[in-house]
C-alpha positions as CSV (number, residue, x, y, z in Angstrom):
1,X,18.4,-138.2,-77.5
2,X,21.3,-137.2,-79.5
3,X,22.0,-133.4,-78.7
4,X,22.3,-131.0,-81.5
5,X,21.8,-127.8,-82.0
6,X,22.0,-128.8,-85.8
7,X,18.5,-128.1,-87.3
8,X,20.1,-130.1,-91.1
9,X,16.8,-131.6,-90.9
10,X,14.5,-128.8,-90.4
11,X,10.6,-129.2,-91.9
12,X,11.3,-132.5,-92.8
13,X,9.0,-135.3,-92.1
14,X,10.8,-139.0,-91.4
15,X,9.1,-142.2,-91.0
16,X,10.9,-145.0,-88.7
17,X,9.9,-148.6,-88.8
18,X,11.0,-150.4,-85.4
19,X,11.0,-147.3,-83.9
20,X,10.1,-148.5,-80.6
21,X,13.3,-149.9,-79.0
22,X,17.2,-150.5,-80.5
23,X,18.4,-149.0,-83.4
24,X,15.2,-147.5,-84.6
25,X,14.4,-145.6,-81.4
26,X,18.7,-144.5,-81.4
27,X,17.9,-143.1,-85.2
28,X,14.6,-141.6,-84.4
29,X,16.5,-139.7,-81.2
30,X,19.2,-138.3,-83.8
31,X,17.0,-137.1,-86.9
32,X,14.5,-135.2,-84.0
33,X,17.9,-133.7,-82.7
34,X,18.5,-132.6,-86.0
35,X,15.4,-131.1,-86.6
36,X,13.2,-133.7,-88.2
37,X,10.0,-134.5,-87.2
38,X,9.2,-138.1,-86.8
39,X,6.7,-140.4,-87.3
40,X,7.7,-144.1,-85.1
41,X,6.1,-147.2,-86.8
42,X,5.6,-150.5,-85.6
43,X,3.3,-153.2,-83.9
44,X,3.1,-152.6,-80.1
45,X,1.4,-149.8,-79.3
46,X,2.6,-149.8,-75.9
47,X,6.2,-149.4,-76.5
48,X,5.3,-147.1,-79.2
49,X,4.0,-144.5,-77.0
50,X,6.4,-144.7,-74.3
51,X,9.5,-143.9,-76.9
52,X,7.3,-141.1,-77.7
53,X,6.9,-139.8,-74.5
54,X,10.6,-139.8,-73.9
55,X,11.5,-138.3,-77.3
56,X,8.8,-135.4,-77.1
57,X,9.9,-134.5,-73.2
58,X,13.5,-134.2,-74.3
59,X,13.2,-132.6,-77.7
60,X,10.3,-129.8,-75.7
61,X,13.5,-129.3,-72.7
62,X,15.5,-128.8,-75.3
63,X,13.6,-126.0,-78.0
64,X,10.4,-125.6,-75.8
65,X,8.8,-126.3,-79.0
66,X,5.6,-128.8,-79.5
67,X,6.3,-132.6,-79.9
68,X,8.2,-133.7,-82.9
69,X,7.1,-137.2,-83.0
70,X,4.0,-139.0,-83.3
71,X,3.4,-143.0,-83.2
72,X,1.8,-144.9,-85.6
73,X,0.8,-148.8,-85.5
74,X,1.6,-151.0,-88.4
75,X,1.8,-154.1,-89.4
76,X,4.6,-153.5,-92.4
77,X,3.8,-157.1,-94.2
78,X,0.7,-156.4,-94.3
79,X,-0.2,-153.8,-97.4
80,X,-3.6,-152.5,-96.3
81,X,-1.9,-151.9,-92.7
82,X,0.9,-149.8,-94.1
83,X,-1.5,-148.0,-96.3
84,X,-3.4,-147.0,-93.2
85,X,-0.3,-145.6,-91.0
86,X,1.3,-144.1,-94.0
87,X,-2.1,-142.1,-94.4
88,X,-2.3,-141.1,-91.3
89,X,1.6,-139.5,-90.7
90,X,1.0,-137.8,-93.7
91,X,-2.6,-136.0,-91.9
92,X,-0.2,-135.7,-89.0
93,X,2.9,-134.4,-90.1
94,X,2.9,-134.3,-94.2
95,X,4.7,-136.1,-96.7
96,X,7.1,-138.0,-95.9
97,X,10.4,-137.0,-96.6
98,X,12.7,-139.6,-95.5
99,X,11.7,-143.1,-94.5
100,X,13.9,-145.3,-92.7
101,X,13.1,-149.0,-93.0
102,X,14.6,-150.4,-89.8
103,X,11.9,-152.9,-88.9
104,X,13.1,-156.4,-89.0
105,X,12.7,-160.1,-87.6
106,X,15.1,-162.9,-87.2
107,X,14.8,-167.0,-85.9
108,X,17.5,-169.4,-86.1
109,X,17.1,-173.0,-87.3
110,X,19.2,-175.1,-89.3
111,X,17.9,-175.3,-92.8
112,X,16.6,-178.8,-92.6
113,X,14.5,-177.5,-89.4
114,X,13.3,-174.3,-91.2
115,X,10.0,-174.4,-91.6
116,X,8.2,-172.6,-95.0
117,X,6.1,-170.7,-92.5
118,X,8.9,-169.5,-90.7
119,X,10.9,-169.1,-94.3
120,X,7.9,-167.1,-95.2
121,X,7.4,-164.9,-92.2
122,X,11.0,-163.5,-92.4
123,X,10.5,-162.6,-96.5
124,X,7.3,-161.1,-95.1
125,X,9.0,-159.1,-92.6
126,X,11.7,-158.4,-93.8
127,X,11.7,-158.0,-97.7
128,X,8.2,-157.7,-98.1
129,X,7.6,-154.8,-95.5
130,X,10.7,-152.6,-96.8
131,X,9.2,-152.7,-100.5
132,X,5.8,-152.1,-99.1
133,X,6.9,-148.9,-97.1
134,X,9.0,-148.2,-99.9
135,X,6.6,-148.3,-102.2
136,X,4.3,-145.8,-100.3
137,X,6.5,-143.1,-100.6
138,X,8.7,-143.2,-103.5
139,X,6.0,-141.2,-105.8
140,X,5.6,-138.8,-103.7
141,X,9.3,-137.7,-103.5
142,X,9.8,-138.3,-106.8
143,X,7.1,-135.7,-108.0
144,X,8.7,-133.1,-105.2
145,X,12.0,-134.0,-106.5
146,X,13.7,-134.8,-103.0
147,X,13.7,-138.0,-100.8
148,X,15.4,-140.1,-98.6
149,X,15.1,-144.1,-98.5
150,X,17.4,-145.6,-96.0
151,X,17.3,-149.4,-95.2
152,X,18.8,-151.2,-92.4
153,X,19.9,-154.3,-94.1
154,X,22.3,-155.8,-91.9
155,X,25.7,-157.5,-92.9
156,X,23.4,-160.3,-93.4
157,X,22.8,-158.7,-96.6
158,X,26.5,-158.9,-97.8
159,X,27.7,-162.5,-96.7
160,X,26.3,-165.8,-95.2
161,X,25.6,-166.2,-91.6
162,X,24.8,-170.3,-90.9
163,X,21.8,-170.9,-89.0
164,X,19.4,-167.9,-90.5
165,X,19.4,-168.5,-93.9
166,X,16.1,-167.1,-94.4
167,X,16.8,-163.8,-92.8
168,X,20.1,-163.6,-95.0
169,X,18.2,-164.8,-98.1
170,X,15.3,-161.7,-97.0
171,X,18.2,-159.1,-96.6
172,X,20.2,-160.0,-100.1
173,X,17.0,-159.1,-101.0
174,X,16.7,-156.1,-99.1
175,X,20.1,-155.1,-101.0
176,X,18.9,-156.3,-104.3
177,X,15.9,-153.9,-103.8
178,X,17.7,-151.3,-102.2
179,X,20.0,-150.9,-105.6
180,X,16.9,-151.4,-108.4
181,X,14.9,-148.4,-106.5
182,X,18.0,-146.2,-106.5
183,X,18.5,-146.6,-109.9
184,X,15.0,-145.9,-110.8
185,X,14.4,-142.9,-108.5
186,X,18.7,-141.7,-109.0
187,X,17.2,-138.7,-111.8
188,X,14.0,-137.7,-109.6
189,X,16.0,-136.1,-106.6
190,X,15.6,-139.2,-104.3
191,X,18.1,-141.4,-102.9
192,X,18.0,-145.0,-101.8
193,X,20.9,-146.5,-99.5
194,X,21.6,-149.2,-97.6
195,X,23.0,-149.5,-93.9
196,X,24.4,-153.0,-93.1
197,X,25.1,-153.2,-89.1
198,X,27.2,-156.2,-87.5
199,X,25.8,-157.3,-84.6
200,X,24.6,-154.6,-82.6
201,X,23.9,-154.0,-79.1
202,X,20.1,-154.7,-78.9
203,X,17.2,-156.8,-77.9
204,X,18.1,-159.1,-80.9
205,X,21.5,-159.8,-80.1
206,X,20.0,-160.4,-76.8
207,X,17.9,-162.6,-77.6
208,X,21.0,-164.6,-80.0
209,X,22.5,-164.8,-76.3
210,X,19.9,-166.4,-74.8
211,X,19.1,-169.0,-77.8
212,X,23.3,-169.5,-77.9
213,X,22.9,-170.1,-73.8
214,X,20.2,-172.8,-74.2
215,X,21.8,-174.9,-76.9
216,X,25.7,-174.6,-76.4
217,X,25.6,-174.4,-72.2
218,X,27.9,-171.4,-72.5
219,X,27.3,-168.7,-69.8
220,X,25.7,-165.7,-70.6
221,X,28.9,-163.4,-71.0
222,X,30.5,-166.2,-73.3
223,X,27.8,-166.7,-75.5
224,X,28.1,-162.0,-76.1
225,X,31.5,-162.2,-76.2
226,X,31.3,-164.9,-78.9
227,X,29.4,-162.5,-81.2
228,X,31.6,-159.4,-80.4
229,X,34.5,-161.4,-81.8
230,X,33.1,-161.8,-85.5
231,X,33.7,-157.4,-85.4
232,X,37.4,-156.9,-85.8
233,X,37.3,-154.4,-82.9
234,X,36.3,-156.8,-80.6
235,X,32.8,-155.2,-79.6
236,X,28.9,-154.8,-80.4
237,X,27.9,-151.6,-82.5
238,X,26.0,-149.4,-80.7
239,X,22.6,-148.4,-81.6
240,X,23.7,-144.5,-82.2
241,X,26.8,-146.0,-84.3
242,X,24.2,-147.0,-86.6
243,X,22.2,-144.0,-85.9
244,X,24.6,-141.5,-86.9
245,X,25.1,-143.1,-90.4
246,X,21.7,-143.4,-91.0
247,X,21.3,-139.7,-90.2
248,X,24.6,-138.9,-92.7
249,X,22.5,-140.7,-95.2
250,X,19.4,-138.8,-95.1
251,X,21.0,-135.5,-95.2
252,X,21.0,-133.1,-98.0
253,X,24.3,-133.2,-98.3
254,X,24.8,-136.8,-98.8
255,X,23.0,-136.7,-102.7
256,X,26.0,-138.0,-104.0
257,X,25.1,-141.2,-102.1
258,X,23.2,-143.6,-104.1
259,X,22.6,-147.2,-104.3
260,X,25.4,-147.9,-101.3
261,X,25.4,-150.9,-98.6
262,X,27.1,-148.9,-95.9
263,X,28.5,-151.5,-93.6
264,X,28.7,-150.7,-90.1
265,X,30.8,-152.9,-88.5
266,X,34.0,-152.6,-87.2
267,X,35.5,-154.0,-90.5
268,X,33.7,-157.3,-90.3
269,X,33.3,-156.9,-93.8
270,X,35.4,-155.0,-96.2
């Protein structure tokens, strides 16, 4: 976990899709260590509960106060899913203060081999689940006239990546959505940003590795060093790069932020 003595985020309640692994478990770490208390969404329970473990151990060693973060399964395509969880970190910890929509799902194909299940699966995931989630806590923060909607829309949302047109089509909408809410919530004391990572050290990229292994024959090391080349710096983001931006984001001090895709990337895109 990030270590802070920083308590920015004191009595607030955040919500983190994804929060079991990557980037949502590196943001959930940093909001705790500044004094959040955070509610980890997502659909393996399993996984769930061991990042909770590990969060409430260090954040207890570190103020010998009670956990700060709970788990909660969900589903965030499915509507009467995120209804549920949302209900329930709201019994748990109260309303929901800042909401981080990390949660996301990517497959490569060409577009001739993309199939409309697969084309609708990553809407559903990832467009469809961030307005869901949204949607579940805008009202509230608007009637206590503070809030914080942050959503991890990759650089996918700013240019063209071959290979995963539905998952750029799905996060061009994330950043058409992302803008829309923040002009409709910009007078009611909430903000909505955007956080656009290049490829980042995680499971996914992992998993990009693997697929580039299979089809291309490159080793391993070629096929990660071939993705660390599209960042100017020559390297992966790291999860807590992304972390600490998202965390900048959801402070108070950051009203003046509104509307933004905040690219974190090494200057992949400018």
């Amino acid at each position: 976990m990030a270590k802070s003595t920083s308590q920015a985020l004191g009595g607030l309640h955040a919500v983190v899709t994804g929060g079991g692994s990557g980037i949502g478990a590196a943001i959930a770490a940093r909001l705790i260590g500044q004094g959040a208390r955070c509610t980890l969404m997502g659909r393996n329970l399993a996984r769930l509960q061991a990042q909770c473990a590990t969060l409430a151990a260090e954040c207890e060693a570190a103020d010998g106060l009670g956990p700060h973060v709970a788990a909660q399964v969900c589903d965030i395509g499915d509507e009467a899913s995120v209804q549920r969880a949302f209900a329930a970190a709201v019994q748990a910890f109260g309303p929901v203060d800042i909401l981080v929509n990390n949660a996301g799902q990517v497959e490569t194909a060409p577009l001739s081999r993309t199939s409309l299940a697969m084309w609708q699966q990553s809407l559903q995931v990832n467009l469809t689940g961030t307005f869901l989630c949204s949607r579940e806590v805008a009202e509230g923060m608007a009637a206590r006239r503070f809030g914080r909607i942050i959503n991890v829309a990759s650089t996918a949302s700013l240019k063209g990546y071959a290979y995963v047109a539905a998952y750029c089509a799905a996060k061009h909408g994330v950043l058409g959505l992302t803008r829309a809410m923040a002009l409709e919530l910009a007078r009611k004391g909430v903000t909505v940003n955007a956080v656009c990572p290049g490829y980042t050290d995680t499971d996914i990229v992992a998993q990009a590795v693997s697929k580039i292994t299979e089809k291309t024959g490159r080793s391993p090391e070629a096929a990660r060093e071939a993705l660390a080349q599209t960042n100017p710096q020559g390297r992966l983001v790291q999860p807590e790069e992304v972390a600490h931006t998202v965390c900048w984001l959801a402070s108070r001090e950051a009203g003046a932020m509104n509307g933004q895709a905040v690219a974190v990337c090494g200057g992949e895109w400018m």
